[in-house]
TORKOL-4160 file (C-alpha; in steps of 0.2 Angstrom, whole numbers, padded with zeros to 4 digits, m for minus):
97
<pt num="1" X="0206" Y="0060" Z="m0065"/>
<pt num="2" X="0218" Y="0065" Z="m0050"/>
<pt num="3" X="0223" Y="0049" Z="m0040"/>
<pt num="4" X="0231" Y="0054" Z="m0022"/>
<pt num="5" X="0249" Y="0046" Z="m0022"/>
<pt num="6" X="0247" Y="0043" Z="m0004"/>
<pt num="7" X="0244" Y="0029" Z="0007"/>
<pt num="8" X="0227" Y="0034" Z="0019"/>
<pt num="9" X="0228" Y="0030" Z="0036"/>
<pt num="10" X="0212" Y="0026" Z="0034"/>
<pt num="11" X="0201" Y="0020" Z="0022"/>
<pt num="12" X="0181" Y="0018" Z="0026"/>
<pt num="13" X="0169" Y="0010" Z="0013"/>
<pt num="14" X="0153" Y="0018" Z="0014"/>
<pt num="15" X="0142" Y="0007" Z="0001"/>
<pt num="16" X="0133" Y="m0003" Z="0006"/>
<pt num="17" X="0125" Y="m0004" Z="0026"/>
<pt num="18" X="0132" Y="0010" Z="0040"/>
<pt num="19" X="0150" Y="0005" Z="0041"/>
<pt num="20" X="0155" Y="0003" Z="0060"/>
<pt num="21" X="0173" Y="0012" Z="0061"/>
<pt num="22" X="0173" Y="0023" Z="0075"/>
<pt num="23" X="0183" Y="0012" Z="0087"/>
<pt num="24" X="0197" Y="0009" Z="0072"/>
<pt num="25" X="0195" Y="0028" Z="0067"/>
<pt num="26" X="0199" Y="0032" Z="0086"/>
<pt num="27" X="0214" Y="0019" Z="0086"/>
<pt num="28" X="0222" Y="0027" Z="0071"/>
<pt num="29" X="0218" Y="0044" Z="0077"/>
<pt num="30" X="0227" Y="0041" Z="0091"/>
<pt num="31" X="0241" Y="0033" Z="0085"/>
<pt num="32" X="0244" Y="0049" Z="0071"/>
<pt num="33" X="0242" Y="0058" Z="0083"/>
<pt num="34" X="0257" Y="0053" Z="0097"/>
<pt num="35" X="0268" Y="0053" Z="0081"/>
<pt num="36" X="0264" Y="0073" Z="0078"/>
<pt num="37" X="0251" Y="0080" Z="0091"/>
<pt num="38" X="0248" Y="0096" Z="0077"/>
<pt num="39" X="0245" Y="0082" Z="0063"/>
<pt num="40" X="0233" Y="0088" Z="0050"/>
<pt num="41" X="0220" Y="0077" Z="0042"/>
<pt num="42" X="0213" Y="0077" Z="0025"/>
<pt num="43" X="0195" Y="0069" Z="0025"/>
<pt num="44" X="0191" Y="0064" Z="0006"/>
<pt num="45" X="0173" Y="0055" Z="0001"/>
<pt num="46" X="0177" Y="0047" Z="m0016"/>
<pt num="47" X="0163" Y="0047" Z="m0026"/>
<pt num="48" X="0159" Y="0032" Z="m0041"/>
<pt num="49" X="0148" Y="0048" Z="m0049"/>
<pt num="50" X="0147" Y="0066" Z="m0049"/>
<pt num="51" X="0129" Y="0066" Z="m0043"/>
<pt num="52" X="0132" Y="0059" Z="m0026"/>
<pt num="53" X="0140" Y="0074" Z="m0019"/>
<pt num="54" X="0129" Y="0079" Z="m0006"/>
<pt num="55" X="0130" Y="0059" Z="0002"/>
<pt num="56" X="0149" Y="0059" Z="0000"/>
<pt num="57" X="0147" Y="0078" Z="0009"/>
<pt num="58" X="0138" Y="0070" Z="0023"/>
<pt num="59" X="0150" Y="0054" Z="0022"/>
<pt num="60" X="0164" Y="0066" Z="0025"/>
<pt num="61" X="0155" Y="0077" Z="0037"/>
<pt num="62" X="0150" Y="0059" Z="0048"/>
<pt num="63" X="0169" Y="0054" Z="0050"/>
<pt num="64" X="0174" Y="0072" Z="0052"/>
<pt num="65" X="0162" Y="0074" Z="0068"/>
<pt num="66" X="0168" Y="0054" Z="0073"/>
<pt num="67" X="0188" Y="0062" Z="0073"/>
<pt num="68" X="0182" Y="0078" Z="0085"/>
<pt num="69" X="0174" Y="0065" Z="0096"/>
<pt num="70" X="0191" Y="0057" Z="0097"/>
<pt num="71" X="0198" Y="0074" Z="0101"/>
<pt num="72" X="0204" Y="0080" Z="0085"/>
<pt num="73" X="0202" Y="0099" Z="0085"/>
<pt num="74" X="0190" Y="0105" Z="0068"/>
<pt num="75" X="0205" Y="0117" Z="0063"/>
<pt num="76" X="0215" Y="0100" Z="0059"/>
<pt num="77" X="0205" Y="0094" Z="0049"/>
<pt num="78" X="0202" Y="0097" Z="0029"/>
<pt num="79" X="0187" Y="0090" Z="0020"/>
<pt num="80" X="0188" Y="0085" Z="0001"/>
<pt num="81" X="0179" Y="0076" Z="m0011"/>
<pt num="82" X="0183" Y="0070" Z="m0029"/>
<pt num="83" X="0173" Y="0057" Z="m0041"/>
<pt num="84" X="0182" Y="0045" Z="m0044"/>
<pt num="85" X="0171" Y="0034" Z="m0060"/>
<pt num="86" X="0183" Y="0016" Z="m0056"/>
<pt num="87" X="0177" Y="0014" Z="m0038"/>
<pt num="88" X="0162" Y="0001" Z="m0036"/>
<pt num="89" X="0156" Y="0013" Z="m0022"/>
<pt num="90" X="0159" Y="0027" Z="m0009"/>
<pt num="91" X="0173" Y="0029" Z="0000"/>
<pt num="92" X="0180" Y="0041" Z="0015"/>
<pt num="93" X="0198" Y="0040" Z="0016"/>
<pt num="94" X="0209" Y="0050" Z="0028"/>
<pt num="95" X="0226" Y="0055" Z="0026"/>
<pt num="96" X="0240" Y="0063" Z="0038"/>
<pt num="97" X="0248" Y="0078" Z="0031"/>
Protein backbone atom coordinates (compact mmCIF):
# COMPACT_ATOMS: atom_id res chain seq x y z
CA UNK A 1 0.00 0.00 0.00
CA UNK A 2 1.40 3.56 -1.13
CA UNK A 3 0.30 6.25 1.44
CA UNK A 4 0.82 10.06 -0.28
CA UNK A 5 3.20 11.94 2.23
CA UNK A 6 1.35 14.97 1.46
CA UNK A 7 -0.98 17.12 3.39
CA UNK A 8 -4.37 17.47 0.81
CA UNK A 9 -5.72 20.82 0.53
CA UNK A 10 -8.60 19.20 0.57
CA UNK A 11 -10.04 16.22 1.81
CA UNK A 12 -13.93 15.34 0.92
CA UNK A 13 -15.69 12.23 2.51
CA UNK A 14 -17.94 10.67 0.18
CA UNK A 15 -19.55 7.84 2.30
CA UNK A 16 -22.33 8.25 3.41
CA UNK A 17 -25.05 10.98 1.95
CA UNK A 18 -23.93 13.67 -1.07
CA UNK A 19 -21.26 15.69 0.65
CA UNK A 20 -21.87 19.59 0.16
CA UNK A 21 -18.25 20.90 -0.58
CA UNK A 22 -18.48 23.13 -3.35
CA UNK A 23 -18.24 26.38 -1.56
CA UNK A 24 -15.15 24.99 0.61
CA UNK A 25 -13.73 23.48 -2.65
CA UNK A 26 -14.09 27.10 -4.36
CA UNK A 27 -12.50 28.80 -1.16
CA UNK A 28 -9.41 26.58 -1.37
CA UNK A 29 -9.29 26.66 -5.01
CA UNK A 30 -8.99 30.12 -4.84
CA UNK A 31 -6.76 30.38 -2.21
CA UNK A 32 -3.97 27.76 -4.24
CA UNK A 33 -4.60 29.46 -6.73
CA UNK A 34 -3.39 33.37 -5.81
CA UNK A 35 -0.33 31.58 -4.33
CA UNK A 36 0.52 29.96 -7.94
CA UNK A 37 -1.92 30.88 -10.78
CA UNK A 38 -0.33 27.57 -13.02
CA UNK A 39 -1.00 25.31 -9.70
CA UNK A 40 -1.53 21.85 -10.65
CA UNK A 41 -4.01 19.60 -8.90
CA UNK A 42 -4.11 15.90 -8.14
CA UNK A 43 -7.65 14.60 -7.70
CA UNK A 44 -7.37 11.12 -5.88
CA UNK A 45 -10.73 8.90 -4.85
CA UNK A 46 -9.48 6.57 -2.06
CA UNK A 47 -11.21 3.59 -2.17
CA UNK A 48 -11.84 0.95 1.15
CA UNK A 49 -12.07 -1.80 -1.77
CA UNK A 50 -10.81 -2.47 -5.13
CA UNK A 51 -14.34 -2.99 -6.56
CA UNK A 52 -15.62 0.45 -6.05
CA UNK A 53 -13.67 1.97 -8.79
CA UNK A 54 -16.22 3.07 -11.07
CA UNK A 55 -17.95 5.23 -7.90
CA UNK A 56 -14.44 6.48 -6.71
CA UNK A 57 -14.14 7.37 -10.76
CA UNK A 58 -17.28 9.20 -10.67
CA UNK A 59 -16.31 10.57 -7.04
CA UNK A 60 -13.19 12.07 -8.70
CA UNK A 61 -14.97 13.03 -11.93
CA UNK A 62 -17.80 15.14 -9.54
CA UNK A 63 -15.02 17.20 -7.84
CA UNK A 64 -13.06 17.55 -10.98
CA UNK A 65 -16.08 19.28 -12.81
CA UNK A 66 -16.99 21.27 -9.22
CA UNK A 67 -12.95 22.79 -9.68
CA UNK A 68 -13.59 23.73 -13.54
CA UNK A 69 -16.81 25.52 -12.31
CA UNK A 70 -14.42 27.39 -9.98
CA UNK A 71 -12.28 28.18 -13.09
CA UNK A 72 -9.64 25.68 -12.83
CA UNK A 73 -8.59 24.95 -16.44
CA UNK A 74 -9.01 20.73 -17.14
CA UNK A 75 -5.24 20.63 -18.13
CA UNK A 76 -4.50 21.44 -14.27
CA UNK A 77 -5.98 18.88 -13.13
CA UNK A 78 -4.76 14.98 -12.70
CA UNK A 79 -7.15 12.40 -11.56
CA UNK A 80 -5.98 9.38 -9.54
CA UNK A 81 -7.45 6.69 -7.62
CA UNK A 82 -5.79 3.97 -5.14
CA UNK A 83 -7.58 1.51 -2.65
CA UNK A 84 -6.74 2.11 0.32
CA UNK A 85 -8.30 -1.40 2.65
CA UNK A 86 -7.78 0.99 6.34
CA UNK A 87 -10.24 3.71 5.39
CA UNK A 88 -13.95 3.24 6.72
CA UNK A 89 -15.08 4.77 3.53
CA UNK A 90 -14.46 6.85 0.18
CA UNK A 91 -12.54 9.67 0.05
CA UNK A 92 -11.59 12.41 -2.69
CA UNK A 93 -8.53 14.22 -1.65
CA UNK A 94 -6.93 16.95 -3.71
CA UNK A 95 -3.51 18.10 -3.55
CA UNK A 96 -1.39 21.00 -4.93
CA UNK A 97 1.62 20.11 -6.81
Amino acid sequence: MHVDPRTPLVTIDFSSAPPHYEELLRYAVRAAEMRDRDVQYDVVALLPKPDEADQGKRDAAAVMHSMMLAGVPPGRIHLGLRAEPTLPGRLVRIYVR
